[in-house]
C-alpha positions as CSV (number, residue, x, y, z in Angstrom):
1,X,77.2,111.3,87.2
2,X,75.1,108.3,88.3
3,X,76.1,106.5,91.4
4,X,73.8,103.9,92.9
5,X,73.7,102.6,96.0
6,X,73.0,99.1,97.1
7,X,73.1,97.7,100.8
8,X,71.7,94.4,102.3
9,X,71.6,93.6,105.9
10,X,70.4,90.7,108.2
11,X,69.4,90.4,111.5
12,X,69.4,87.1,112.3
13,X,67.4,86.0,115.4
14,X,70.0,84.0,117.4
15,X,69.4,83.6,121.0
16,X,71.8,85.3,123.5
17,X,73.4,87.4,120.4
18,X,72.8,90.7,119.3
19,X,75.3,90.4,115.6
20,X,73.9,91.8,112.4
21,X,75.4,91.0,108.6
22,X,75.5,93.6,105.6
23,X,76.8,94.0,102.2
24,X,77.1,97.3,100.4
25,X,77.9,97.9,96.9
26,X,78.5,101.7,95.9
27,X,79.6,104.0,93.2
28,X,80.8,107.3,93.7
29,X,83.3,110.3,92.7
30,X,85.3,113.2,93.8
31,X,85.6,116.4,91.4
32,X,88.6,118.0,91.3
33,X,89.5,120.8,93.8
34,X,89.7,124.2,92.3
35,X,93.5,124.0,92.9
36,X,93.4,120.7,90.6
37,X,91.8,122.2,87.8
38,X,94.0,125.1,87.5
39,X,97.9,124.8,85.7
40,X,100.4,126.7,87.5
41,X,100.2,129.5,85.7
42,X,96.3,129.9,86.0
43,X,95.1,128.3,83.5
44,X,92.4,126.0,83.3
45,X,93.2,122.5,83.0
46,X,90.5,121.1,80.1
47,X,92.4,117.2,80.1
48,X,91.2,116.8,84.6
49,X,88.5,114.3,85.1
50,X,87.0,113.3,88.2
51,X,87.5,110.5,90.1
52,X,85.2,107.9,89.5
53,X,84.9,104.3,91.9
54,X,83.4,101.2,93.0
55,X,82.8,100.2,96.4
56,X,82.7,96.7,97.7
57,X,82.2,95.7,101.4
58,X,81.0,93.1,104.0
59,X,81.0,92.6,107.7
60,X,79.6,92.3,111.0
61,X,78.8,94.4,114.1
62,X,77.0,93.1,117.2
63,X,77.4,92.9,121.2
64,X,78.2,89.8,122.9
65,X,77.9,88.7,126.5
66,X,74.8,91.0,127.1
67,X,75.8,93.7,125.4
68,X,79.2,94.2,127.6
69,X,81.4,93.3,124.6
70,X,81.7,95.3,121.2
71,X,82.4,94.2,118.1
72,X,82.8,95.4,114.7
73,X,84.8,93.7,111.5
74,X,84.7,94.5,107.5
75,X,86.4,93.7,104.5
76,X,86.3,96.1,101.8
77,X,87.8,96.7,97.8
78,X,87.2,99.8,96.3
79,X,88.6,100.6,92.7
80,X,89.1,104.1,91.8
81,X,89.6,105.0,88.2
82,X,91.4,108.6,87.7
83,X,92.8,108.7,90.6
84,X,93.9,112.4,91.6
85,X,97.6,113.4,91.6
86,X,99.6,116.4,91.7
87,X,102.9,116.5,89.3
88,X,106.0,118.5,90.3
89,X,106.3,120.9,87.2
90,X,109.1,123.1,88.8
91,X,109.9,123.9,92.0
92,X,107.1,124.4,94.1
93,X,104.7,124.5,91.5
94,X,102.2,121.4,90.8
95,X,99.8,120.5,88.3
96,X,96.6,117.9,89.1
97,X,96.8,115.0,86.7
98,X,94.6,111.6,86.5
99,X,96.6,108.9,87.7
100,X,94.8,105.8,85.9
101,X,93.4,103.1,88.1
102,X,94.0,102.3,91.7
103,X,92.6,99.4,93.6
104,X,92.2,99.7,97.9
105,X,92.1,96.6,99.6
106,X,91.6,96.4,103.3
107,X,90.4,95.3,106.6
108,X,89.0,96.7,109.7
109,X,88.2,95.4,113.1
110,X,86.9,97.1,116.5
111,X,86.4,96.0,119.8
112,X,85.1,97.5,122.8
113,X,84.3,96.6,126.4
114,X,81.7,98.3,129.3
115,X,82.8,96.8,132.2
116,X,81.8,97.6,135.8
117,X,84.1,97.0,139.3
118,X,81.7,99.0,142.1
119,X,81.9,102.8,141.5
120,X,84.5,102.2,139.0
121,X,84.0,102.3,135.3
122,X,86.0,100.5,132.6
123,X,85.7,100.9,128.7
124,X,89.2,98.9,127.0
125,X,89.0,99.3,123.5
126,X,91.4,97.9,120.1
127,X,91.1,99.1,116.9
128,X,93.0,98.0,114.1
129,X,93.1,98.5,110.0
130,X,95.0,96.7,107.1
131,X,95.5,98.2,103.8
132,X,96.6,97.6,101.1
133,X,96.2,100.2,98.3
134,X,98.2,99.7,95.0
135,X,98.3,101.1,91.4
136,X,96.4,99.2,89.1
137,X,97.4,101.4,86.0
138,X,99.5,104.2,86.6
139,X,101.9,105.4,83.5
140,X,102.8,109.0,83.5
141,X,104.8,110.0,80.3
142,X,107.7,106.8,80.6
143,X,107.5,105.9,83.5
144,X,104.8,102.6,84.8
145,X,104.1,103.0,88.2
146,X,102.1,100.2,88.1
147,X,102.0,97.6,90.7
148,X,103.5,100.4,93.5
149,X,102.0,101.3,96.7
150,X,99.9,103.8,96.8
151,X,102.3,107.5,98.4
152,X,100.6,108.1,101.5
153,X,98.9,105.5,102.7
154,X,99.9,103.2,106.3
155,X,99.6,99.2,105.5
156,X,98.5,99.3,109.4
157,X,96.7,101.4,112.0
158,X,96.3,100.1,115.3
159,X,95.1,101.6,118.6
160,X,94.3,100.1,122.2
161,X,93.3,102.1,125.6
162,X,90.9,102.1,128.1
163,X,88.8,104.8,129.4
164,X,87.7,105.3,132.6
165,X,85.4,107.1,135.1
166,X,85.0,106.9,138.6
167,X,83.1,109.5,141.0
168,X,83.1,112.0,138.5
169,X,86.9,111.6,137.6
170,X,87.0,110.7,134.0
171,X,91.0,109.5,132.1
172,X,91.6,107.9,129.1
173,X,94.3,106.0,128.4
174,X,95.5,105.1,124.6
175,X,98.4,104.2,122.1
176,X,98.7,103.9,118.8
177,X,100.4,102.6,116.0
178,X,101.0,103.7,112.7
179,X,103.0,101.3,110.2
């Protein structure tokens, strides 16, 4: 399978700011697993294709305020085209079937701190995600799943903490939330 590549990135020369820009493009795939390929009763499944995608993205990572401040934020789409699924055939048996187009749309962002108070050490950190992943094309036999939510996936990931070091004595400190 042929899966180019493509990234750009700039630098731009701004005083005071370290930030950098970039733009990626990408194909890829995913074969089956072994399980995938097989039916339940051992039998190799001819009709399993890989899964085949494009990736789109763009963002941003730098340091601000001389390098004490963090910062990382991208957008990205990524459409997947026989998507793998596994069909209930019975109870407790499965079969791996292509599950027609899916598109993921989403968002990341990081920030991060260094910050100093005498022998004490502070890092605070947030990270958060948005996405959005959805069946483009999804029919399997008469039922259109089209349109639904991808099974699986959280809309939104967020975590905050801070970690800490003083003398030797190290803690972190963290929650998270997981829509």
């Amino acid at each position: 399978i042929w899966s180019p590549f493509l990234s750009l990135y700039y630098y731009p020369n701004w005083q005071n700011l370290d930030v950098s820009f970039y733009g990626i493009a990408s194909h890829g795939f995913a074969p089956p697993t072994l399980e995938e390929t097989l039916t339940p009763d051992g039998a190799i499944n001819p009709d399993i294709q890989p899964e085949r995608g494009w990736n789109f993205e763009m963002g941003s990572r730098g340091a601000l305020s001389d390098g004490k401040l963090l910062y990382n934020i991208s957008i990205y789409s990524m459409q997947i085209r026989d998507l793998l699924v596994a069909r209930r055939t019975d109870f407790d048996q499965f079969v791996g079937i292509n599950a027609g187009k899916t598109i993921h749309n989403g968002l990341e962002l990081s920030l991060s701190a260094d910050l100093n108070y005498g022998e004490w050490s502070f890092q605070p950190f947030f990270y958060y995600t948005f996405s959005d992943y959805t069946f483009d094309e999804f029919i399997d036999g008469e039922q259109d799943f089209s349109g639904n939510e991808l099974t699986g996936t959280a809309r939104h990931i967020a975590s905050a903490g801070v970690l800490f070091n003083c003398n030797g004595w190290y803690g972190n400190l963290n929650y998270q939330l997981v829509d």
